[in-house]
C-alpha positions in Angstrom: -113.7 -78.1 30.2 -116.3 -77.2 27.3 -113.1 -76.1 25.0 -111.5 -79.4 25.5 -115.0 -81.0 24.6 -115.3 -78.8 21.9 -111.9 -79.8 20.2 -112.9 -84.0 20.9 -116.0 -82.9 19.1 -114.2 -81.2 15.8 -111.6 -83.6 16.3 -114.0 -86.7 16.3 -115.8 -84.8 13.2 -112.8 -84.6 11.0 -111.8 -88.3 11.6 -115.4 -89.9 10.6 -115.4 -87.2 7.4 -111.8 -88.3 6.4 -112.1 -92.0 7.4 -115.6 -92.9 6.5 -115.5 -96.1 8.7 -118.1 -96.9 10.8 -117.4 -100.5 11.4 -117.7 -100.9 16.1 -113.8 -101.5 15.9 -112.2 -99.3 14.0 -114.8 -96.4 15.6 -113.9 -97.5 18.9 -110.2 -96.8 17.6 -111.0 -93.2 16.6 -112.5 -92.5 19.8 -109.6 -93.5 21.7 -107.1 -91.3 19.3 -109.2 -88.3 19.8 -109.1 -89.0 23.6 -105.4 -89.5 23.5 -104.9 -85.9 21.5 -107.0 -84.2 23.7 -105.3 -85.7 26.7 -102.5 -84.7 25.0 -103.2 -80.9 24.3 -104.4 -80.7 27.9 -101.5 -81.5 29.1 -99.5 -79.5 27.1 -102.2 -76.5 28.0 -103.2 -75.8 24.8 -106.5 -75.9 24.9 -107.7 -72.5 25.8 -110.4 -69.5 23.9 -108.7 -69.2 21.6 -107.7 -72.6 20.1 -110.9 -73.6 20.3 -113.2 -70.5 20.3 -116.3 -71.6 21.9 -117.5 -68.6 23.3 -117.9 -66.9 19.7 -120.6 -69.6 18.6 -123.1 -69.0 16.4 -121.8 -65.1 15.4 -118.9 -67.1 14.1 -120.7 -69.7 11.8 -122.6 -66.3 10.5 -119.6 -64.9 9.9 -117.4 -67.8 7.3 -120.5 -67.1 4.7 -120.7 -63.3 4.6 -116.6 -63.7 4.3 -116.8 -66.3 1.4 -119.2 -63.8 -0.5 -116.3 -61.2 -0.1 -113.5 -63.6 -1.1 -115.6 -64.4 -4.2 -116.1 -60.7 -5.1 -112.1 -59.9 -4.9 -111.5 -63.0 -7.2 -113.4 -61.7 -9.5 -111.7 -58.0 -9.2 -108.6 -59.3 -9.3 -109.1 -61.8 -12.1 -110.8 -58.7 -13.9 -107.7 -56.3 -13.4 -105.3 -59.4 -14.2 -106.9 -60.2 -17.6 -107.7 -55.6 -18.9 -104.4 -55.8 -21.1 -103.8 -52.4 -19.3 -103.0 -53.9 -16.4 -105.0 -51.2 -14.0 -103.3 -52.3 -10.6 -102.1 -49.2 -8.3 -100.0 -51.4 -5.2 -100.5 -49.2 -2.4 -99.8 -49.6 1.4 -102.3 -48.8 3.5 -102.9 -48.6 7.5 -106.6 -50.1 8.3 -108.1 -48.9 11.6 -108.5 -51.9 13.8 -111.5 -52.0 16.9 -110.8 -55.5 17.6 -110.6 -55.3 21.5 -108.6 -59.2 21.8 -105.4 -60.6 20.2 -107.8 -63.3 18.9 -110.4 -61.0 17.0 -107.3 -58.7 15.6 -106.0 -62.0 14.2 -109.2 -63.0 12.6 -109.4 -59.1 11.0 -105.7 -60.0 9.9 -106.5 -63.2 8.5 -109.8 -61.8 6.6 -107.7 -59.2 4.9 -105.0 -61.7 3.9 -107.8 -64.4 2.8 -109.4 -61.9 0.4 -107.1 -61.9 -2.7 -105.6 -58.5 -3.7 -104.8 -58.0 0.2 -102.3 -59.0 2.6 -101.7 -58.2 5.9 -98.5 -56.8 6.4 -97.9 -55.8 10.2 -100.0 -56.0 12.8 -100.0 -53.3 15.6 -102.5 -52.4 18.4 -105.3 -50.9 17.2 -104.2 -50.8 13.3 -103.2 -53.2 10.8 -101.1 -52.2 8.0 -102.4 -53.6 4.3 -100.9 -54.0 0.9 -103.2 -53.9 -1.7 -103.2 -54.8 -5.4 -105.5 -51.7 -6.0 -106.3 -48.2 -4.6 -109.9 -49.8 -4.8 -109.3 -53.0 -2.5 -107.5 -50.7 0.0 -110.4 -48.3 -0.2 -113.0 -51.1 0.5 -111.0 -52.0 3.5 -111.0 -48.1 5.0 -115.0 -48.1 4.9 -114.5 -50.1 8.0 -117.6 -53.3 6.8 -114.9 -55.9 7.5 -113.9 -54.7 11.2 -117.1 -54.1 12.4 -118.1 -57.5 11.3 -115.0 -58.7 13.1 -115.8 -57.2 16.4 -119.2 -58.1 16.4 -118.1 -61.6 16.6 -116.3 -60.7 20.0 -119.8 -59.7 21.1 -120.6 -57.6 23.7 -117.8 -56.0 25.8 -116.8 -57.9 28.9 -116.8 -54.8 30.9 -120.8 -53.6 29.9 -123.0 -53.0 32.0 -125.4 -55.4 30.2 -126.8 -58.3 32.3 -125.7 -56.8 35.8 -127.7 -55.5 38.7 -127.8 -51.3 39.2 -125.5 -50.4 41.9 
């Protein structure tokens, strides 16, 4: 129930930011088209972890401005390399070691490598995630591993730990 309250919430957001209305009638009509879509996606079972990632709270939001720094640091390597009239790019393929232990966190590794220009994710496989990079450089930046751990520290703590249970 907290994901489907969590989607009326960011869905409710986004329609007051785009519409700017706040008139009783036409706010009463934006209440009842987010609870139609999320009556909706709950009948259709969409509404799950992962759609709607509750559970990763705060280490998330901590997370979008560490990756915007680094997004803003390639654009500035690749705009760099773009402009030298030598043209110092070495494309290279590359497989990145991946610790992510969900679908959902190998995604988001995926999706930070592909969102950070100079990098695409090519092919996601358990455990690794092969990259093509503009430069031997952006690949190598991507071996030291910063990106993943961030990555699975937003999973938090394993499920399995022993952390908050009784001793046997």
């Amino acid at each position: 129930m907290i994901h489907a309250a969590s989607l009326a919430l960011a869905l409710a957001a986004v329609w007051l930011l785009l519409s700017g209305h706040t008139d009783f009638l036409l706010l009463g009509l934006g209440a009842a088209s987010v609870f139609g879509v999320v009556l909706i996606a709950l009948r259709m079972d969409v509404v799950d972890h992962e759609g709607q990632p509750v559970h990763m709270g705060l280490r998330l939001i901590a997370y979008y401005p560490w990756l915007g720094w680094e997004i803003i640091k390639a654009n500035w390597d690749v705009a760099r390399q773009i402009i030298d009239p030598k043209l110092p790019i070495s494309p290279t393929l590359t497989s990145i070691k991946s610790t992510q232990r969900t679908e959902l966190g190998q995604v988001m590794f995926a999706n930070s490598i592909t969102l950070t220009p100079g990098t695409v994710s090519v092919r996601v496989l358990p455990g690794e995630i092969l990259v093509h990079a503009l430069s031997k450089n952006g690949a190598d930046d991507l071996v030291t591993g910063r990106m993943d751990r961030r990555v699975s520290a937003i999973e938090g703590p394993e499920p399995d730990s022993d952390i908050g249970k009784e001793p046997g």
